[in-house]
C-alpha positions as CSV (number, residue, x, y, z in Angstrom):
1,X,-26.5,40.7,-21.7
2,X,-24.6,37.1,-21.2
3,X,-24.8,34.3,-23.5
4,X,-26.6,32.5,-20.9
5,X,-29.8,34.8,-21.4
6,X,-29.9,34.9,-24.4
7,X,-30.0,31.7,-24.8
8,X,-32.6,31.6,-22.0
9,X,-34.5,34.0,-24.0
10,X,-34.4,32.0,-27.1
11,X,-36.0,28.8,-25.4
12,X,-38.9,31.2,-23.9
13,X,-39.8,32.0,-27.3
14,X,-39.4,29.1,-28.5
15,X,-43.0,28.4,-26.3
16,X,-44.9,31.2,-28.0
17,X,-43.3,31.3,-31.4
18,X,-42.2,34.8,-31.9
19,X,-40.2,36.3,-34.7
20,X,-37.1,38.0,-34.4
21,X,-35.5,40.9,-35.9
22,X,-31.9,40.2,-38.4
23,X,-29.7,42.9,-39.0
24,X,-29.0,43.5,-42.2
25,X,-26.2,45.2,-44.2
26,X,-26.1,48.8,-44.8
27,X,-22.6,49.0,-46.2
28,X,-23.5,48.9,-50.2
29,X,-20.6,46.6,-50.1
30,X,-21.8,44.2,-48.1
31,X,-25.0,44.3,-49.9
32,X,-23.5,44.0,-52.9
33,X,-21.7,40.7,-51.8
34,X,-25.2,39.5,-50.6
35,X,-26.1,39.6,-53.4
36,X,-24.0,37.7,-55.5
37,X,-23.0,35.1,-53.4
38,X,-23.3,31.4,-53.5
39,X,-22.6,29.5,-50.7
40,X,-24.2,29.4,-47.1
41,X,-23.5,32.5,-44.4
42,X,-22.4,29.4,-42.4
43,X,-19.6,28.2,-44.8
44,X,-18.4,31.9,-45.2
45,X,-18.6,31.8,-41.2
46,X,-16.2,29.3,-41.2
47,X,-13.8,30.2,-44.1
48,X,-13.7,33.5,-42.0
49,X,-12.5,31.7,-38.9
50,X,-10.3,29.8,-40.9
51,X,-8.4,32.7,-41.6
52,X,-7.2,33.9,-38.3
53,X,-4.2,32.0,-37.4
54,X,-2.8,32.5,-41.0
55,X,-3.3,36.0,-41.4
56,X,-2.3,36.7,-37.7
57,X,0.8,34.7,-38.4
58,X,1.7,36.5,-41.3
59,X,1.5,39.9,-39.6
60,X,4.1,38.5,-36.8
61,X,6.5,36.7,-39.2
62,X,6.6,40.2,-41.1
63,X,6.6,41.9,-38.3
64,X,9.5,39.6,-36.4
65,X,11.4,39.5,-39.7
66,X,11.6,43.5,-39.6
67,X,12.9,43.4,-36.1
68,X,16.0,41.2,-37.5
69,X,16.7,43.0,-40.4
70,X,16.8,46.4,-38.8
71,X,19.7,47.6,-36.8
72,X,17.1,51.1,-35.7
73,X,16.1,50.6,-32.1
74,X,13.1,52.8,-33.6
75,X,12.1,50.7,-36.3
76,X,11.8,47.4,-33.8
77,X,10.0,49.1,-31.6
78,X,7.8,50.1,-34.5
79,X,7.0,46.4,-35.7
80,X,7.1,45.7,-32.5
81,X,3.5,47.7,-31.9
82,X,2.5,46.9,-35.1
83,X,1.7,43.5,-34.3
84,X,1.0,44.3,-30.9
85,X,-1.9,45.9,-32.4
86,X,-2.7,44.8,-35.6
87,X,-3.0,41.1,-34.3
88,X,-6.2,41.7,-31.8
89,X,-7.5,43.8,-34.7
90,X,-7.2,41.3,-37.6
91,X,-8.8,38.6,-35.0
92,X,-12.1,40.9,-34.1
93,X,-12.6,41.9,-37.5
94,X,-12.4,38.1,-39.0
95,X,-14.8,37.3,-36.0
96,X,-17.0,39.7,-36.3
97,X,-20.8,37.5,-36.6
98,X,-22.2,38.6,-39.8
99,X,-19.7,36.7,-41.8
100,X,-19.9,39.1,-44.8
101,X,-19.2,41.4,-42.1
102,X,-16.3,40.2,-41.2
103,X,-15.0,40.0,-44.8
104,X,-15.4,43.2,-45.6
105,X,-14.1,44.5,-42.4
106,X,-11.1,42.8,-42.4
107,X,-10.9,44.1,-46.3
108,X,-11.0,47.4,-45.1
109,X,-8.2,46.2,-42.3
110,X,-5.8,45.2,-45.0
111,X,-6.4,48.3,-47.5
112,X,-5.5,50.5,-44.6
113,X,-2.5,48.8,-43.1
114,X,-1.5,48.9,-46.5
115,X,-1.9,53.2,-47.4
116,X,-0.7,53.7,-43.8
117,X,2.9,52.0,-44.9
118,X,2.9,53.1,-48.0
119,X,1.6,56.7,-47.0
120,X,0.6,57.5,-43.6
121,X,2.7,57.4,-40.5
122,X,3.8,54.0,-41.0
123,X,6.0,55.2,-43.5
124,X,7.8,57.4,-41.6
125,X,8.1,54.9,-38.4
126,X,9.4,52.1,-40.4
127,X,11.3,54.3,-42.7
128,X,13.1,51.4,-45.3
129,X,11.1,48.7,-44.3
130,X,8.1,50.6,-44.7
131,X,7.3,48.7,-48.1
132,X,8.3,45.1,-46.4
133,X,5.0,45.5,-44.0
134,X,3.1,47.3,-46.9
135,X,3.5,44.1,-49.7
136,X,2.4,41.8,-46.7
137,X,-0.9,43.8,-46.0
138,X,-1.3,44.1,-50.1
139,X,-0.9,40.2,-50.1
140,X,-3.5,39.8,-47.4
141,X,-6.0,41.7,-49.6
142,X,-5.3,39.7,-52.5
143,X,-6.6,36.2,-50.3
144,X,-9.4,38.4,-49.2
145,X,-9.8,39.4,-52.9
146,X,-9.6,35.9,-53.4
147,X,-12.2,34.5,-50.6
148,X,-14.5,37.0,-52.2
149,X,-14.5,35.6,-55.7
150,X,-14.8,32.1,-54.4
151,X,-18.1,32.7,-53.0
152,X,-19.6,34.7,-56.1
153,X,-21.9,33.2,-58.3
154,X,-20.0,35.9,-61.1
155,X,-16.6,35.3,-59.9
156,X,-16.5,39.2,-60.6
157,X,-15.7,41.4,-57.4
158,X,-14.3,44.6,-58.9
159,X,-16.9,47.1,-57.9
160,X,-17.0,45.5,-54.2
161,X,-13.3,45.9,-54.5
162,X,-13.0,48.8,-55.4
163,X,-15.7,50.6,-53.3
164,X,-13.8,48.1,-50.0
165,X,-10.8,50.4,-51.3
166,X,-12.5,54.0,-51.7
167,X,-13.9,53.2,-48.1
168,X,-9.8,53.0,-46.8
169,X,-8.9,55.7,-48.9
170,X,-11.5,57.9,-47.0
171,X,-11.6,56.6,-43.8
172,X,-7.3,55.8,-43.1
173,X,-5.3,55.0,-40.3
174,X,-4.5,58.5,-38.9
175,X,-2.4,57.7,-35.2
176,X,-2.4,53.9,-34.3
177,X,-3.8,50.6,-36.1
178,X,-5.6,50.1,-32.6
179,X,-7.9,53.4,-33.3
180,X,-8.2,53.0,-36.7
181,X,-12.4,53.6,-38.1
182,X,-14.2,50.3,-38.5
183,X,-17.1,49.8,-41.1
184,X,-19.0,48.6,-38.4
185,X,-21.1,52.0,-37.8
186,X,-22.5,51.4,-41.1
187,X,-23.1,47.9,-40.7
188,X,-26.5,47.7,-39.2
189,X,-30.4,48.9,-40.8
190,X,-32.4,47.4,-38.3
191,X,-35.5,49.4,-39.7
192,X,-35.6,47.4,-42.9
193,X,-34.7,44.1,-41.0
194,X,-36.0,40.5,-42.2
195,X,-37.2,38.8,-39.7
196,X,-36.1,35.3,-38.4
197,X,-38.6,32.1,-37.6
198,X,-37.5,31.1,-33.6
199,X,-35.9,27.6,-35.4
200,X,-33.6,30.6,-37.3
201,X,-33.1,31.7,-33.8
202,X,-31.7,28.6,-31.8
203,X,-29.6,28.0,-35.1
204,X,-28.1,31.3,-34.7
205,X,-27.5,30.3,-30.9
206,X,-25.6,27.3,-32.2
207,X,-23.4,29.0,-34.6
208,X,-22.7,31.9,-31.6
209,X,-21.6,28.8,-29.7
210,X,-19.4,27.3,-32.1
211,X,-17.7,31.2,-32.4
212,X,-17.5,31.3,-28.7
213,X,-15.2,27.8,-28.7
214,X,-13.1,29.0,-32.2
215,X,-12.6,32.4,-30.4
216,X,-11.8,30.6,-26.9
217,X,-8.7,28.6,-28.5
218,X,-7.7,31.5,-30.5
219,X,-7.7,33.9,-27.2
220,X,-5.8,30.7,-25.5
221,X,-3.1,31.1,-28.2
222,X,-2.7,34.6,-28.5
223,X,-3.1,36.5,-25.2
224,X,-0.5,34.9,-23.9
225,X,1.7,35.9,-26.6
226,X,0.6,39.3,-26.7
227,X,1.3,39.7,-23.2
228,X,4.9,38.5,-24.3
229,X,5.4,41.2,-26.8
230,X,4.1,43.6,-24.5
231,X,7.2,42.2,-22.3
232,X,9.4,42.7,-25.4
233,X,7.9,46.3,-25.7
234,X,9.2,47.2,-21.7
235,X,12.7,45.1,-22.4
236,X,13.0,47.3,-25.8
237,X,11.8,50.3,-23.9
238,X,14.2,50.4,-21.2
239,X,17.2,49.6,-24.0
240,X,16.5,53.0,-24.5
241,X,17.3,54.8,-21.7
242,X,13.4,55.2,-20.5
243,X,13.0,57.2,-17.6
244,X,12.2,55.1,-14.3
245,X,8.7,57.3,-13.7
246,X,8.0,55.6,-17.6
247,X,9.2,52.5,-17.4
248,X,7.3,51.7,-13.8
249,X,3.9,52.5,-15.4
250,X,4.3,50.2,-18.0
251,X,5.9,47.4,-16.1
252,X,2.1,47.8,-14.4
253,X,1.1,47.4,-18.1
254,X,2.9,44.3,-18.5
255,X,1.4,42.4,-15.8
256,X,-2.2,43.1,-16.0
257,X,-1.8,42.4,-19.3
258,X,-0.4,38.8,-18.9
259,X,-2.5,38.7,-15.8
260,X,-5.8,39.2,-18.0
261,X,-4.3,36.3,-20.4
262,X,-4.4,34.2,-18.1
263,X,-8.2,34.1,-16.8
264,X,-9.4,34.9,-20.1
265,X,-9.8,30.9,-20.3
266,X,-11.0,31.1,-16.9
267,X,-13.5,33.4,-17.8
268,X,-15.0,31.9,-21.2
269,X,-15.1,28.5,-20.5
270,X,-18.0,28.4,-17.5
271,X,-19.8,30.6,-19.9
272,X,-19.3,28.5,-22.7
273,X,-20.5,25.4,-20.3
274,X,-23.3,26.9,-19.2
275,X,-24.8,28.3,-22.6
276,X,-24.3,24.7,-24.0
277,X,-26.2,22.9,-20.9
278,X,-28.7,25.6,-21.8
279,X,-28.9,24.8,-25.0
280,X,-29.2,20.8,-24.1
281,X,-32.2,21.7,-22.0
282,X,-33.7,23.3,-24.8
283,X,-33.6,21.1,-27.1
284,X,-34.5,17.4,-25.2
């Protein structure tokens, strides 16, 4: 279902006063950090969002500075994919919409990237640099560690720490960052759900709104960029000696991907005008 109905639906009920179903937490994490916290969903919304281009921008400047430093065709092809995928996986986790969420996910995110370096296959693909990509993903946690304390009434995380870690430990990065386990099937216990007034409703509609402009720049920034390391990918690829019947298939790979870049603006942005005439409708 489009933004544009449910948006639509929201205004019908609006007219009859219905109540809605939330989902709720079901990581004990996440409840945990329910709990305890002290500022709005919204602000944690936007300190989440906030996060995006600097944590995205450290995983490339570690990544690029991995490709200098090593002289192993291997290795740069290595941090190559790693921020090839890493990046579109550190933006859907910080924008997932429950904002505690999104800060446990991308917790989770960090604590893997970190064991696979420092353990898993990562190791082994960027052999001596292994530990450079490892500290990075270790000093993502810590602002994550951070964010966490600054919206605790306590001040004390540990346990949700620590249990954020224990659910890495058990749950790691076993082929590619890209197919890694999320926490999200264990997110949502709609059974025990709270429900929400229609006003909570529209308010949520606004805040989906505001996520679907924060996520359109971000997509206008990065697609484009990931279609260009896609391009470094082929370039590094045929270095190599790949075989033509290889290197054609991913050339195709190449293009779409550049190709979707460019009409992912395309696509959003009617949406995006549409759901906010909508929501203008609505609420004259």
């Amino acid at each position: 279902m489009n933004l544009k109905c449910l948006l639509s639906i929201a205004v019908a009920m609006s007219v009859i006063g219905c109540r809605f179903a939330a989902p709720k937490p079901k990581t004990r994490s996440g409840q945990q950090m329910r709990e305890v916290i002290v500022l709005t969903p919204n602000q944690i919304r936007l300190q989440m969002r906030g996060l995006v281009g600097p944590m995205c921008g450290e995983i490339e400047q570690t990544a690029d500075q991995i490709i200098a430093e090593s002289t192993n065709s291997v290795v740069q092809r290595a941090a190559l994919e790693w921020k090839i995928q890493a990046v579109p996986e550190m933006r859907e986790a910080l924008f997932q919409p429950d904002p505690l969420t999104a800060l446990i996910d991308t917790w989770v995110l960090c604590y893997q990237m970190a064991e696979y370096f420092e353990t898993g296959q990562g190791k082994t693909s960027l052999g001596d640099l292994s530990p450079t990509a490892a500290a990075t993903c270790r000093a993502l946690e810590e602002s994550l560690a951070g964010v966490a304390i600054r919206i605790s009434a306590s001040g004390d995380v540990s346990k949700v720490r620590a249990e954020v870690r224990q659910w890495a430990t058990d749950h790691p990065i076993k082929h590619s960052i890209a197919g890694r386990e999320t926490t999200l099937s264990r997110v949502l216990d709609r059974d025990a759900a709270p429900s929400l007034s229609t006003g909570e409703v529209i308010v949520d509609m606004t805040t989906a709104l505001d996520d679907l402009n924060r996520k359109l720049e971000v997509y206008a920034q990065q697609l484009m960029q990931e279609a260009r390391w896609e391009t470094d990918l082929l370039k590094m690829q045929i270095r190599d000696d790949l075989p033509l019947d290889q290197a054609v298939p991913l050339a195709e790979r190449v293009v779409k991907s550049a190709e979707e870049a460019a009409s992912a603006v395309s696509r959003l942005a009617p949406t995006m005008d549409r759901a906010v005439t909508i929501l203008k409708m609505q609420r004259s």
